[in-house]
C-alpha positions in Angstrom: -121.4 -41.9 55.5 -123.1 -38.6 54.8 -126.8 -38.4 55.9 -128.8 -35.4 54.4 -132.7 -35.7 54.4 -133.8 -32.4 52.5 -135.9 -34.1 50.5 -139.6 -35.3 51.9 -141.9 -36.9 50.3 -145.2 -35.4 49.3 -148.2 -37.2 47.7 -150.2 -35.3 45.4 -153.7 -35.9 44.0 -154.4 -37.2 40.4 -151.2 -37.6 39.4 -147.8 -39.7 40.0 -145.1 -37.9 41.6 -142.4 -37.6 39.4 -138.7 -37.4 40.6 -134.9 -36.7 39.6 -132.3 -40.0 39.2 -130.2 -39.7 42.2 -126.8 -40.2 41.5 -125.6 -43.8 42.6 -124.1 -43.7 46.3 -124.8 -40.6 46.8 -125.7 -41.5 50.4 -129.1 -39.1 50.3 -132.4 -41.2 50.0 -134.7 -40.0 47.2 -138.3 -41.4 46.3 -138.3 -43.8 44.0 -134.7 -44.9 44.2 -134.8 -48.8 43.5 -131.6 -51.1 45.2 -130.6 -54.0 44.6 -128.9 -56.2 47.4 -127.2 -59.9 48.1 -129.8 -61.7 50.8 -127.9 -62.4 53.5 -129.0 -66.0 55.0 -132.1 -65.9 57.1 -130.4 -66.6 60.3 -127.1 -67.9 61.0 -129.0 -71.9 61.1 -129.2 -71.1 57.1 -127.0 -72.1 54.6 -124.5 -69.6 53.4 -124.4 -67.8 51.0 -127.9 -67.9 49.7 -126.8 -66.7 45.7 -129.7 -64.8 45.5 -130.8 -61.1 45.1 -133.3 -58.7 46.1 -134.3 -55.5 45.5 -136.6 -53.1 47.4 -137.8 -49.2 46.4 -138.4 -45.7 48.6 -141.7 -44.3 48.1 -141.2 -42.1 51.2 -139.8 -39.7 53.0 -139.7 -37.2 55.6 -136.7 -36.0 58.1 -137.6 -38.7 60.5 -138.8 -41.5 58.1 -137.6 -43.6 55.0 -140.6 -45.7 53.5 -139.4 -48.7 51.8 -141.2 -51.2 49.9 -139.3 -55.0 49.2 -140.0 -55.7 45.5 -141.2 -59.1 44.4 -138.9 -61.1 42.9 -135.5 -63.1 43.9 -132.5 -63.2 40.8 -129.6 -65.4 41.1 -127.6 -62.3 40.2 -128.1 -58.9 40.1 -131.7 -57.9 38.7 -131.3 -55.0 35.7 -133.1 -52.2 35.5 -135.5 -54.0 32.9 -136.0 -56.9 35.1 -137.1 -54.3 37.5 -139.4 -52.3 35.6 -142.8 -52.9 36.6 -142.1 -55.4 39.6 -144.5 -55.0 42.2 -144.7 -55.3 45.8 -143.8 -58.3 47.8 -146.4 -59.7 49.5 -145.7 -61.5 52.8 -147.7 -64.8 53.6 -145.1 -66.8 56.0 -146.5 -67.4 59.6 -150.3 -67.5 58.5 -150.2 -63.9 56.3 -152.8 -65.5 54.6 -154.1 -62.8 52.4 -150.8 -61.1 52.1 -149.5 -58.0 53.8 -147.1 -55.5 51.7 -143.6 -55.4 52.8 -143.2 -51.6 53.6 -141.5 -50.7 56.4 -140.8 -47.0 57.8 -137.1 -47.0 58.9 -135.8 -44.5 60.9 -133.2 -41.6 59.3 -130.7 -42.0 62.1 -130.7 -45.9 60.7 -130.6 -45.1 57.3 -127.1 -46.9 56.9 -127.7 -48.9 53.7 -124.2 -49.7 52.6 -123.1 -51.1 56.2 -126.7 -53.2 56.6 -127.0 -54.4 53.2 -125.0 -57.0 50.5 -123.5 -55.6 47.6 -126.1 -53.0 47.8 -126.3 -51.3 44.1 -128.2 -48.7 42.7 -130.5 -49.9 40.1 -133.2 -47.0 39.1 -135.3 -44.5 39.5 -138.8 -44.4 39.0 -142.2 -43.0 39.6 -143.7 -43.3 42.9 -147.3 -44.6 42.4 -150.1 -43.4 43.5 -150.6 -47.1 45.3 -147.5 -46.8 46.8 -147.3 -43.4 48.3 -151.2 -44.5 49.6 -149.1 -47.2 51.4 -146.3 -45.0 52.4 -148.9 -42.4 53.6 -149.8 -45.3 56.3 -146.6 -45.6 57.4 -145.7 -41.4 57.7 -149.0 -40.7 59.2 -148.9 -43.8 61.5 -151.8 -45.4 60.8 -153.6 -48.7 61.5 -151.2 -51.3 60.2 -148.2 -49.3 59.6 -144.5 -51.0 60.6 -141.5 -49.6 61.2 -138.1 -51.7 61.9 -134.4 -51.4 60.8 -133.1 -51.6 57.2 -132.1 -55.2 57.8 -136.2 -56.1 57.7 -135.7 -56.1 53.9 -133.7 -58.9 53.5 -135.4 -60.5 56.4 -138.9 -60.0 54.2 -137.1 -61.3 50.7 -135.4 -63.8 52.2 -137.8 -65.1 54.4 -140.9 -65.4 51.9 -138.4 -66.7 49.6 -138.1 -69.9 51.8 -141.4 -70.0 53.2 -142.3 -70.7 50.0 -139.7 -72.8 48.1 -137.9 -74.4 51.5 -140.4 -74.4 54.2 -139.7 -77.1 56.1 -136.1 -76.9 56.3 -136.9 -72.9 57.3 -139.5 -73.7 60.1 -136.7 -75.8 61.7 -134.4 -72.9 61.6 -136.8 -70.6 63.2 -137.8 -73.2 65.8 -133.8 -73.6 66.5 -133.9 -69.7 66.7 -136.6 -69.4 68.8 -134.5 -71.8 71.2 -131.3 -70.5 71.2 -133.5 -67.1 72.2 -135.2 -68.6 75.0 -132.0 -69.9 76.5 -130.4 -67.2 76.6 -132.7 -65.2 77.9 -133.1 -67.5 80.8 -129.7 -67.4 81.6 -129.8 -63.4 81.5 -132.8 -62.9 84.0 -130.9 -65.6 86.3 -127.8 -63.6 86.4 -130.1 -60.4 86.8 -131.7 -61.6 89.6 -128.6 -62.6 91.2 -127.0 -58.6 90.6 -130.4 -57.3 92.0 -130.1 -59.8 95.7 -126.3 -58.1 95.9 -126.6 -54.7 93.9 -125.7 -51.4 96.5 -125.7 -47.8 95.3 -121.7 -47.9 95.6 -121.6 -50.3 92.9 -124.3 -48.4 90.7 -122.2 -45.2 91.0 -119.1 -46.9 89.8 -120.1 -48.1 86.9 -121.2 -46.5 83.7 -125.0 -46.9 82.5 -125.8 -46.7 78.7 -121.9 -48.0 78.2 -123.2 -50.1 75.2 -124.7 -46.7 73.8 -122.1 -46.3 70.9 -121.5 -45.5 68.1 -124.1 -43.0 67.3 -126.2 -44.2 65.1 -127.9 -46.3 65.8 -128.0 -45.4 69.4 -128.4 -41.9 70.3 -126.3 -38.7 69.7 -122.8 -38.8 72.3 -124.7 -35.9 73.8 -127.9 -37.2 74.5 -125.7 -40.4 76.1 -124.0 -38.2 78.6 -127.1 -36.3 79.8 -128.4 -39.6 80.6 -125.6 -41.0 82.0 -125.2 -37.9 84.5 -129.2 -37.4 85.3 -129.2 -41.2 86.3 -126.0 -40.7 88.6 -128.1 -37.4 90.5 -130.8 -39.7 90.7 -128.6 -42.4 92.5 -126.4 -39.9 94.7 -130.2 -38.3 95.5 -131.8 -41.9 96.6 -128.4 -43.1 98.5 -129.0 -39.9 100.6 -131.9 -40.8 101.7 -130.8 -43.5 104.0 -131.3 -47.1 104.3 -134.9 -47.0 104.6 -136.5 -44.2 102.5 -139.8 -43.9 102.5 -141.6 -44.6 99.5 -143.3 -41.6 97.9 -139.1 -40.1 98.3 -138.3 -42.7 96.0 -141.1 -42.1 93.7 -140.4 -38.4 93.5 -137.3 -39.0 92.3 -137.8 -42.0 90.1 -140.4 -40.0 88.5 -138.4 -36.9 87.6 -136.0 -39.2 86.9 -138.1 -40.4 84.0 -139.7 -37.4 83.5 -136.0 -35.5 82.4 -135.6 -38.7 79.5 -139.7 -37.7 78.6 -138.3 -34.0 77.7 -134.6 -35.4 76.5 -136.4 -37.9 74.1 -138.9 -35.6 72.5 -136.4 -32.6 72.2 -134.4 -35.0 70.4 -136.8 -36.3 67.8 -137.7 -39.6 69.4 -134.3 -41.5 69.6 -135.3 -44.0 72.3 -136.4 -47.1 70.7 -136.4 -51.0 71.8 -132.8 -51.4 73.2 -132.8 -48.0 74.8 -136.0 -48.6 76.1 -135.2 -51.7 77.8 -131.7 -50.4 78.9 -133.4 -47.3 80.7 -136.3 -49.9 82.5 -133.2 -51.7 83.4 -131.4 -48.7 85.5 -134.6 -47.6 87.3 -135.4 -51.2 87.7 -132.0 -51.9 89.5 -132.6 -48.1 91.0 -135.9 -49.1 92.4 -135.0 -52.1 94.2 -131.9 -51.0 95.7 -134.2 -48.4 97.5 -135.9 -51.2 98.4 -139.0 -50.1 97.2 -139.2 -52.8 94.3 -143.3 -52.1 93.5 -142.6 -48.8 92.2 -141.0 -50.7 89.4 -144.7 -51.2 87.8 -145.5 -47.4 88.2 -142.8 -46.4 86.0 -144.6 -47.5 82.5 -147.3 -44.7 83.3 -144.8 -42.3 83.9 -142.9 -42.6 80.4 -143.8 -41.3 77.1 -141.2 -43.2 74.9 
């Protein structure tokens, strides 16, 4: 799907900003574009389908970010461009919101996959941006207090969610709670079978296999070139601690752990800030596993003050 962002959004003062009607699918965001989408059950607890329908608007842009705003308002079948016109913003008031938080998110470009993320996903309208909304989608570009940012898949999350907080609560807390379970099983059973690969891990077995392997396709993970760099700076870093014996001494392993970091610093920031949560973790993973098979485990808490992604 073609991904063209040559179009940023600007506010301007004392008066709406005015904008062209994009043709439908065209696959390049424009303010004030208004979808409509299918909810997609809340999680996969919920019944299914749901047989309702969403909508949500852009009131931002820039080359990194798409500001979207979840409109108020659930149809049992796709809303018209009348039903539309003149819906506000969905306020959010599940999990104690009590006064109501507007659903605007900025997503990242490199996510901006709409078709793939999003039910029968259709192309309602067109309209102004106003001068409320680019206020909140100047919060979200400039980063300010408040501002969130999350994948395209928060806007049916936010529809769908307040739309059973507040018509089927109960049976919805029980779904969450079930969630919430199933999470903290699972992620039991993943730091059990970590710790077991860290009491047996060696470098030969590091420099067999393949870091970042899960890094694919691209996006939402990072560019097949940014993977590889990656993927070979973290083998030098291994061949460069297994050379330094059995027993290295500590500030050796720092030195290199450090530059180590330092190289995905520069990689990240040349490349527009692609490392987000499940890169993030991944790469505390490696050094992690790096760190103790140089049996110098402690220099695991150093390497937060060392990143800047």
């Amino acid at each position: 799907m073609k991904r063209l962002f040559t179009n940023p959004f600007k506010a301007r003062q004392g008066k709406n900003l005015s904008v062209a009607t994009a043709a439908p699918g065209s696959g390049d965001p424009q303010p004030g574009q208004v979808y409509s989408l299918r909810t997609a059950p809340f999680s996969e607890f919920a019944p299914s389908p749901t047989g309702r329908f969403a909508a949500f608007k852009i009131i931002g842009i820039t080359k990194k970010l798409v500001v979207v705003a979840v409109l108020e308002g659930i149809w049992s079948k796709p809303p018209t461009p009348d039903e539309l016109s003149g819906c506000g913003i969905l306020k959010e008031h599940r999990f104690a919101y009590l006064g109501g938080r507007p659903a605007v998110y900025g997503v990242n470009t490199a996510w901006w996959e709409p078709a793939d993320l999003l039910d029968d996903l259709n192309h309602v309208a067109t309209h102004t941006v106003s001068h409320i909304e680019q206020s909140l989608a100047a919060v979200v570009l400039n980063g300010e207090g408040g501002a969130r940012y999350a994948g395209l898949g928060m806007v049916n999350a936010s529809a769908e969610g307040e739309w059973r907080w507040n018509n089927d609560q109960a049976a919805f807390l029980d779904e969450v709670e079930r969630k919430r379970a199933q999470f903290d099983a699972e992620q039991k059973a993943k730091e059990e079978r970590y710790r077991t690969r860290l009491r047996k891990l060696t470098w030969e077995q590091l420099l067999v296999e393949t870091p970042f392997a899960r890094w694919s396709p691209s996006p939402p993970f990072p560019s097949a070139d940014f993977t590889k760099g990656a993927q070979a700076t973290i083998r030098e870093a291994c061949l460069s601690l297994q050379a330094l014996g059995p027993k290295p001494r500590k500030a050796e392993v720092r030195a290199i752990l450090k530059q180590t970091v330092e190289w995905f610093n520069q990689a990240d920031a040349s490349a527009g800030g692609v490392i987000e949560t499940e890169e993030r973790e991944d790469i505390f993973a490696v050094l992690e596993e790096m760190a103790y098979v140089a049996r110098q485990k402690s220099l695991v808490d150093e390497i937060d003050q060392w990143r800047d992604w």
